[in-house]
C-alpha positions as CSV (number, residue, x, y, z in Angstrom):
1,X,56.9,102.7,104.6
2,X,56.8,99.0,105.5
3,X,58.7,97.7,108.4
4,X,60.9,95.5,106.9
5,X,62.6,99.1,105.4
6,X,61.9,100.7,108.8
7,X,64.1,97.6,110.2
8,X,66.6,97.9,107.3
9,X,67.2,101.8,107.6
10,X,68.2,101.6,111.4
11,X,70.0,98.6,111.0
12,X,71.9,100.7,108.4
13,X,72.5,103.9,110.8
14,X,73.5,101.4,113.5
15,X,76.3,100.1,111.0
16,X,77.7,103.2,109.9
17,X,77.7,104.0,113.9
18,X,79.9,100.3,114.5
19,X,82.0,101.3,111.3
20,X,83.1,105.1,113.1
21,X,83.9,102.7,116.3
22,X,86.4,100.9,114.5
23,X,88.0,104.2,113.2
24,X,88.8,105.6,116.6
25,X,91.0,102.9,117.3
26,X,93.0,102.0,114.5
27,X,96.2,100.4,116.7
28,X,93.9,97.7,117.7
29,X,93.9,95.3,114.7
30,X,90.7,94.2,113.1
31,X,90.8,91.2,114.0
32,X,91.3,91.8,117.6
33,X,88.2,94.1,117.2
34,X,86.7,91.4,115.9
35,X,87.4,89.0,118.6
36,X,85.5,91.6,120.9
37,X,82.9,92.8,118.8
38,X,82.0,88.3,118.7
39,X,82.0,87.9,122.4
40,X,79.6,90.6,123.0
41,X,77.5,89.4,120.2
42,X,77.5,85.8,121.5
43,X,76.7,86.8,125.0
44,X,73.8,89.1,124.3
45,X,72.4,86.7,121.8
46,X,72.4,83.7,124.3
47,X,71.3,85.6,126.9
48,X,67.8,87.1,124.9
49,X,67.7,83.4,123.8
50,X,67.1,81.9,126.9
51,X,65.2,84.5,128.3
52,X,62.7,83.9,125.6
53,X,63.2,80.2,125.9
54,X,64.3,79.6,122.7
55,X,66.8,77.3,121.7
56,X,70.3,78.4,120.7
57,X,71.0,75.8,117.8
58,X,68.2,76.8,115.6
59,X,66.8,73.9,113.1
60,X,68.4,74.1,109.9
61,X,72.5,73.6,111.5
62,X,74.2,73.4,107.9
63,X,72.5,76.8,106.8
64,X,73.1,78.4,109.8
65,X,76.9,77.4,109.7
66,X,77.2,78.7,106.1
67,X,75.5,82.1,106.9
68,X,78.3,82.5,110.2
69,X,81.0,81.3,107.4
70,X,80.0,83.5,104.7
71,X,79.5,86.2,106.9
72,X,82.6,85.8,109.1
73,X,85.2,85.9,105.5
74,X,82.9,89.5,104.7
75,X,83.5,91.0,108.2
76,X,87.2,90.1,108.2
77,X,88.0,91.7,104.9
78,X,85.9,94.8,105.6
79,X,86.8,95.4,109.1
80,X,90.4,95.5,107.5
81,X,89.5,97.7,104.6
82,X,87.9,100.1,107.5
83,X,90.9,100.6,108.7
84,X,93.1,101.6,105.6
85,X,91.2,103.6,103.9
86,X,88.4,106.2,104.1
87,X,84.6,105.6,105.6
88,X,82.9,106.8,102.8
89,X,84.9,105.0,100.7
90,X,84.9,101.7,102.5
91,X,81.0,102.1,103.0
92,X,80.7,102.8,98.7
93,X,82.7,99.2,98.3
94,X,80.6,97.5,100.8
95,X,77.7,98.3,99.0
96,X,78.0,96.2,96.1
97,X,76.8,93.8,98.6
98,X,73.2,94.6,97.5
99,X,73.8,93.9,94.3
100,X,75.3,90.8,94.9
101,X,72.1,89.3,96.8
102,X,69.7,90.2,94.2
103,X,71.6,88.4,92.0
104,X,72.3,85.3,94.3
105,X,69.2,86.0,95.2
106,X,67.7,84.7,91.8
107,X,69.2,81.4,92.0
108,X,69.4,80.9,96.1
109,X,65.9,81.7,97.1
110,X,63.6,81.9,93.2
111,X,63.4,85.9,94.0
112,X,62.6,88.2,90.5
113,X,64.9,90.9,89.5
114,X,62.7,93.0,86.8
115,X,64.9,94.4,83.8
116,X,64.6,98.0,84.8
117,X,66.5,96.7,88.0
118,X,69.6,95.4,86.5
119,X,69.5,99.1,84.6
120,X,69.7,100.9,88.6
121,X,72.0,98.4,89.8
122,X,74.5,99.2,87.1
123,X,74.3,102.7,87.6
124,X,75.1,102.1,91.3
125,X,77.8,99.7,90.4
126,X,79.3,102.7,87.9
127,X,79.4,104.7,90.5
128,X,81.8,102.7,92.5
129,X,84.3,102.5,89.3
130,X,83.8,106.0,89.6
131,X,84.8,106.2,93.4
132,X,87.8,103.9,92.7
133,X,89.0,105.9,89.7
134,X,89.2,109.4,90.7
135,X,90.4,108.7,94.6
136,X,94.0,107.7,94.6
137,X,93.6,106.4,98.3
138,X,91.9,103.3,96.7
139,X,94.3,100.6,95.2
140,X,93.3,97.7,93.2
141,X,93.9,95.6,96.0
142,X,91.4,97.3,97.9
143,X,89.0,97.2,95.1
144,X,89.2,93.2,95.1
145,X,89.2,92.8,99.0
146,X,85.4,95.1,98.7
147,X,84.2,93.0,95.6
148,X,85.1,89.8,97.1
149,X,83.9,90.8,101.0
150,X,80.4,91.9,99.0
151,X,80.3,89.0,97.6
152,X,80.3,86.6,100.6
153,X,78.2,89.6,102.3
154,X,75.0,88.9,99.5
155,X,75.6,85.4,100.0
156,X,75.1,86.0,104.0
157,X,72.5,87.7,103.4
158,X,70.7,84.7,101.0
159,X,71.2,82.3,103.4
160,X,69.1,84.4,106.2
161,X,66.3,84.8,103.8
162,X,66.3,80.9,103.3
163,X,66.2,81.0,107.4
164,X,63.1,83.2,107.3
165,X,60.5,80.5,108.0
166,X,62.5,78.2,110.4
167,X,64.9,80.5,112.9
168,X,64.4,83.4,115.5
169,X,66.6,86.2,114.4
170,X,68.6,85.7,117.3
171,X,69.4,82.2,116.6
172,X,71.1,83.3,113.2
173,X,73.1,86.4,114.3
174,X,74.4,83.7,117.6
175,X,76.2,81.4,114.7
176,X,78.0,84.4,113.6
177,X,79.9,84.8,116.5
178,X,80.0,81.0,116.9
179,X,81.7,80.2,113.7
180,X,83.9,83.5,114.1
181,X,85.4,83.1,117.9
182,X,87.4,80.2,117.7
183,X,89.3,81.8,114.2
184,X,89.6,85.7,116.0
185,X,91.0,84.0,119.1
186,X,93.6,82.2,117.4
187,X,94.3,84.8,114.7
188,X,94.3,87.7,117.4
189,X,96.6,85.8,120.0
190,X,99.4,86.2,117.3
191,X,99.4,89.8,116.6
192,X,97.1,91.4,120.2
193,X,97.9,94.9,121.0
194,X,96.8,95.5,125.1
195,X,93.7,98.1,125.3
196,X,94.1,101.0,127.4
197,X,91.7,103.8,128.8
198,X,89.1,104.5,126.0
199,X,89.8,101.8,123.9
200,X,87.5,99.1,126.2
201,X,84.5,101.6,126.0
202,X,85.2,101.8,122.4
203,X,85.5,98.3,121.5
204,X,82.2,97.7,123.9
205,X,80.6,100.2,121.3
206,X,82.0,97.9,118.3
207,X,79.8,95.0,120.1
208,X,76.2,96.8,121.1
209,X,76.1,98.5,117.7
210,X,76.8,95.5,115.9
211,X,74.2,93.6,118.0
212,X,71.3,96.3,117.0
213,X,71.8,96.8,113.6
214,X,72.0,92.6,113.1
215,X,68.9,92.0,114.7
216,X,67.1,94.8,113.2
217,X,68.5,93.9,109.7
218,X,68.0,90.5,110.1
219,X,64.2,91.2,110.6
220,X,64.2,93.2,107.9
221,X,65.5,90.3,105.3
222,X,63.3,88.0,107.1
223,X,60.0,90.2,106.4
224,X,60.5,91.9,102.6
225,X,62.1,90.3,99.3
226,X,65.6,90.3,98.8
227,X,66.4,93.0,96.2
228,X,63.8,95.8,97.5
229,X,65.5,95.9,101.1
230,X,69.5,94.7,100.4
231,X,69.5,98.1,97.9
232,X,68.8,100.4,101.2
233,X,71.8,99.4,103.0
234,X,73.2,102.5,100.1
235,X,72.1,105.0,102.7
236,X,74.6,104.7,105.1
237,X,77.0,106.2,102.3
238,X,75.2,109.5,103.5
239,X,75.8,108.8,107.1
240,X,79.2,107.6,106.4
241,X,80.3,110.8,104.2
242,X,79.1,112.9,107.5
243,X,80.5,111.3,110.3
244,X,84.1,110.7,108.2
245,X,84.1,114.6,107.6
246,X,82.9,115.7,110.7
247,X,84.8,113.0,113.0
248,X,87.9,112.2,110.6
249,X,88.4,115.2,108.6
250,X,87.8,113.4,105.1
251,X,87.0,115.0,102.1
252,X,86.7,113.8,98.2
253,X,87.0,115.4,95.0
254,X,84.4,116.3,92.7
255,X,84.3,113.5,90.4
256,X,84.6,111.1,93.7
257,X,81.2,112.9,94.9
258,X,80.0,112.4,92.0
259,X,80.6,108.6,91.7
260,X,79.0,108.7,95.0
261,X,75.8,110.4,93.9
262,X,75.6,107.6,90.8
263,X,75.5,105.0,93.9
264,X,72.8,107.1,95.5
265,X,70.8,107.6,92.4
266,X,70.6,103.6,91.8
267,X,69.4,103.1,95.1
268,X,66.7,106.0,94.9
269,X,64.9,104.9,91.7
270,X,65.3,101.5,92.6
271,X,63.0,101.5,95.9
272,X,60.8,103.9,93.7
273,X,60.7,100.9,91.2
274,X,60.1,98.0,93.1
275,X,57.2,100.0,95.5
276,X,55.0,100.3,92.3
């Protein structure tokens, strides 16, 4: 197993780990969690920064910016999604963000998809019409919000493999947080619900979690091509399908498993594709 899917599989565990903190406090908008989850980000990563003497504004400004933009529009709408609708669920929407940056990935960064690809990723993409079809918890409004979020997610993603020769990993998960703050301040002024008790612990979890799994999947995109490492973030629907049963007391139909399986399968023969 190579690193760069070493990096990508905890970065995925340490998602699905941030995703259960946002569930256990659903009064708290998202974008107050947000707000939170930024400053913690942007402290830790200046912090590392200059303890490794490296400085935060990176080289390549405009492509940094657009990675923090992109990615800051995908974390808004998923963060809300989070909270409306089931884990698994959310985590099956969110990952049609793979299939997104392979495809970006062909005109962003001159990465190869090979046929037999396109054949896995649209089983893994039928599976999601699958998920939505036969779990009446998902409107097409929530459909949208996870196509769209995935979206901007593969473009995030792009713009941190162009990064790959020119910024620490660091440097590009601190202009997350800088392009978010000054748009979760504002936003979460308007609508801020006080914290109490469990909920500061809770939204410190949000932050660290968040923190790990960037840095690690950052690495990851910054070390292996595009469409062998983006498919793996598909994993974390097992993780997610656990901790929302276990934790939330969610459970799916047959047919919704099912669709869920078709996600799993895409992923499987995918990575068994692309390693020979």
């Amino acid at each position: 197993m190579s690193r760069g899917i070493q990096y990508m599989l905890l970065a995925t565990f340490m998602f699905t780990l941030m995703k259960v903190s946002v569930k256990l406090i659903p009064h708290i908008p998202a974008i107050e969690i947000i707000l939170f989850r930024s400053v913690i980000s942007l402290v830790i990563s200046v912090y590392y920064l200059q303890k490794q003497r490296v400085s935060v504004w990176g080289n390549n400004k405009p492509i940094l910016i657009l990675r923090g933009v992109a990615g800051a529009i995908a974390l808004v709408t998923y963060f809300s999604l989070l909270q409306q609708i089931p884990l698994a669920t959310m985590s099956t929407l969110q990952y049609l963000a793979p299939i997104f940056t392979a495809i970006l990935g062909i005109f962003l960064v001159k990465e190869k998809v090979r046929p037999w690809q396109w054949v896995f990723f649209a089983v893994s993409f039928a599976g999601v019409l699958v998920v939505r079809g036969f779990d009446d918890r998902i409107s097409l409004l929530h459909l949208g919000m996870g196509v769209g979020a995935s979206l901007f997610m593969g473009l995030a993603y792009n713009f941190i493999r162009m990064l790959k020769n020119s910024e620490h990993p660091l440097v590009i998960i601190f202009y997350f947080p800088l392009v978010l703050m000054p748009i979760a301040g504002i936003w979460s002024a308007m609508v801020w619900v006080q914290p109490q008790g469990w909920d500061w612990l809770v939204l410190l979890a949000v932050g660290v979690f968040t923190q790990i799994a960037q840095f690690f999947m950052t690495k990851s995109y910054q070390s292996e091509e595009l469409s062998k490492v983006s498919i793996l973030n598909y994993i974390g629907l097992i993780y997610a399908i656990i901790f929302g049963w276990v934790l939330f007391d969610e459970t799916f139909n047959l047919m919704t498993y099912a669709g869920m399986a078709l996600v799993i399968v895409g992923v499987v023969l995918n990575v068994v594709f692309k390693r020979k």
